[in-house]
C-alpha positions in Angstrom: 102.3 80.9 97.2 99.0 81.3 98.0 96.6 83.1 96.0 94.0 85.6 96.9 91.7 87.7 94.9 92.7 91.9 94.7 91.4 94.6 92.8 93.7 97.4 94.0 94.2 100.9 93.8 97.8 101.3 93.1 98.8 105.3 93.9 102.6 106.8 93.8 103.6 109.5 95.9 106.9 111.3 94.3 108.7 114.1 95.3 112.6 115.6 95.3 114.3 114.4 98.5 112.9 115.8 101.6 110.1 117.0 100.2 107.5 115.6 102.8 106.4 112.6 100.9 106.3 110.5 104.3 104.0 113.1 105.8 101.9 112.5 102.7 101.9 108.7 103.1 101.2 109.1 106.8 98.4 110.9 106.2 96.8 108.5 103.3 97.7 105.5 105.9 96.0 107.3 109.0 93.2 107.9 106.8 92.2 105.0 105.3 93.6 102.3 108.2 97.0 100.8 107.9 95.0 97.6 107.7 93.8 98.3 104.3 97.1 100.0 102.8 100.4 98.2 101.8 103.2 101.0 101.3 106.2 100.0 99.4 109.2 102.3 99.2 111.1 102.4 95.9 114.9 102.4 98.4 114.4 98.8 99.6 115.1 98.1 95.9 118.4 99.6 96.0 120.8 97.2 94.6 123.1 95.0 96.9 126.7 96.3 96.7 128.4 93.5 98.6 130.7 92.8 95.8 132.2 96.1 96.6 134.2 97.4 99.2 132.4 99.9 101.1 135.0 102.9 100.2 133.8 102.3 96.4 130.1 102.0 98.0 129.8 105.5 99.0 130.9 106.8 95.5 128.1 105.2 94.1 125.6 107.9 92.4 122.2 106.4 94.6 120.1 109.4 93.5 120.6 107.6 89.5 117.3 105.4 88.3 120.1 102.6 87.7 120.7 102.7 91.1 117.7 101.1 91.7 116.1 97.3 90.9 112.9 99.0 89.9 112.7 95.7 87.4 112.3 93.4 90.9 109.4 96.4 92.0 107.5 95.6 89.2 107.8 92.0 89.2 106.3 92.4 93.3 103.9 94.9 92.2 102.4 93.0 89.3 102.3 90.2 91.3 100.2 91.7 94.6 97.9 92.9 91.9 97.2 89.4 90.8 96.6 88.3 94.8 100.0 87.0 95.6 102.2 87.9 98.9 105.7 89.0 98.0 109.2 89.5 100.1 110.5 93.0 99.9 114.1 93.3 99.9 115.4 95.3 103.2 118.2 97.9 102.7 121.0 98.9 105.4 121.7 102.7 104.0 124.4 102.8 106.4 126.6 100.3 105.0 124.9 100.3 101.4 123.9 96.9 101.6 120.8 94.8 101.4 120.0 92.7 104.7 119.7 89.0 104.8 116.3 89.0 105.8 113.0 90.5 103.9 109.9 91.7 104.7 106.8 89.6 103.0 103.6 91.4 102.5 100.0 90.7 101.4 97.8 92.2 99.0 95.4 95.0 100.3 92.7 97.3 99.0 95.4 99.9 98.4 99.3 99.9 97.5 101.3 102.6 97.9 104.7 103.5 95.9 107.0 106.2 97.2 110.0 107.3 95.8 111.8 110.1 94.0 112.2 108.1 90.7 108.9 106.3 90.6 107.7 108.4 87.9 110.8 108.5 85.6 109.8 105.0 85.3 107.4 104.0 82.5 106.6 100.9 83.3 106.0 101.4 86.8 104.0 104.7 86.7 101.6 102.9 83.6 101.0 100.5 87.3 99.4 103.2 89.2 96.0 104.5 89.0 96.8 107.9 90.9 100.3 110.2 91.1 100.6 112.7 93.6 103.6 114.9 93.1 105.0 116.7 96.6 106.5 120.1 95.8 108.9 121.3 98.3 111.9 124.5 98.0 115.7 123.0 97.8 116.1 124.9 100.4 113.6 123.0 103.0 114.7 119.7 101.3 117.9 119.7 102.0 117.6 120.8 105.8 115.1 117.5 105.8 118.0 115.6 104.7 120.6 116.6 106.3 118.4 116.0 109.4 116.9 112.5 108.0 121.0 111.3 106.8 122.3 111.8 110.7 119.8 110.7 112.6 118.3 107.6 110.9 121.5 106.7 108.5 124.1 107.7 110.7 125.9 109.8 108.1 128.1 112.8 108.9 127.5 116.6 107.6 130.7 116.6 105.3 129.2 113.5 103.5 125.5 114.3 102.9 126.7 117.8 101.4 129.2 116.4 99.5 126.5 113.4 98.2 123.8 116.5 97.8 126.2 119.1 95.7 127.8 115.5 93.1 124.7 113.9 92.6 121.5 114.5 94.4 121.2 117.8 93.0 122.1 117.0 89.5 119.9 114.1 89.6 117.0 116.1 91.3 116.9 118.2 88.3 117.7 115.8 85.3 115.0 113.0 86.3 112.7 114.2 90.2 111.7 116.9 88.7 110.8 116.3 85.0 108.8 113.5 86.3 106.3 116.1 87.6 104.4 116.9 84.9 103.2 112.9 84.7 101.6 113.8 88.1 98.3 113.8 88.5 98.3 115.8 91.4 101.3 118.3 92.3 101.0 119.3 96.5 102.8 122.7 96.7 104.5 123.4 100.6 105.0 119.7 101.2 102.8 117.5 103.5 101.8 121.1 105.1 99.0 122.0 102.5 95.9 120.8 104.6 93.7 122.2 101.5 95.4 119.8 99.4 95.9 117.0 101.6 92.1 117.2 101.6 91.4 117.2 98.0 93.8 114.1 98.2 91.4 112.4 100.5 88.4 113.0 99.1 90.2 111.8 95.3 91.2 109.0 96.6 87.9 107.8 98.2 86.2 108.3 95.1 88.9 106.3 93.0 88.1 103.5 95.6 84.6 103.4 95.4 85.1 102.3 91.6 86.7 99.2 92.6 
């Protein structure tokens, strides 16, 4: 691999389900130029189920940190922030398997982690110069998911509620949302709070002038 120099600002954006984290990231990216931002999201780690058959797939608890190769996500990350490309693993969610093929990426000014988990994990969150926490009702989230499930992961209604009421909830509030108070910023309303998404700009431009 080829080596290049970096000295990036590493930020996580974390959030319960549907809470509007995308809009978030859209809104740094837009900002700042996609040119200069890498965004990696913590599901393309999900772990390849291909050993099982896919009626045992879809009991699997996804919304569970174990779920997740976060190891592999810190082995990329670590290794962008020394100047190296890496080959992020692509997920199908509708068959709960990882693709043949993978995405490789280069290091840029600024990295991007999003996930719902990214700040139960010690490791990774001690990698990130900036948190932002997006703080949405269960209410909102869930009717984001629902919506999110059937249109881009072809899922039924039955399923996602079932999935939401055995483990998203109960994993929402056992590791999402005790991971807040690591946050170093906490947007109420979702990717809606234009007085927040401002301070968020104007933080982050001062974090990168120090690099």
């Amino acid at each position: 691999m080829k080596k290049t120099k970096t000295n990036a600002l590493v930020i996580g954006v974390a959030g319960g389900s549907g809470s509007g984290k995308t809009t978030v990231v859209n809104l740094i990216c837009n900002h700042f130029g996609q040119q200069n931002i890498l965004r990696i999201e913590h599901d393309s780690y999900y772990r390849d189920l291909k050993y099982m058959p896919f009626a045992d797939r879809l009991q699997q608890n996804f919304d569970h940190p174990a779920s997740l190769e976060t190891e592999l996500l810190i082995r990329h990350l670590k290794a962008l922030l020394k100047g190296y490309p890496v080959q992020i693993p692509q997920y199908n969610f509708a068959e709960h398997l990882r693709k043949n093929t993978h995405l490789e990426v280069q290091p840029t000014p600024v990295i991007i982690i999003d996930g719902i988990l990214i700040f139960s994990e010690f490791e990774l969150r001690e990698l990130m110069d900036v948190k932002i926490f997006v703080d949405t009702d269960d209410d909102i989230r869930l009717l984001r998911r629902i919506q999110r499930d059937i249109n881009e992961r072809k899922r039924d209604l039955d399923s996602i509620l079932l999935q939401y009421e055995t483990y998203v909830r109960p994993m929402h509030l056992k590791f999402v949302e005790p991971s807040k108070r690591y946050s170093d910023i906490i947007i109420p309303h979702g990717g809606k709070n234009e007085v927040a998404q401002d301070m968020l700009i104007s933080m982050i431009q001062r974090q990168l002038d120090l690099f």
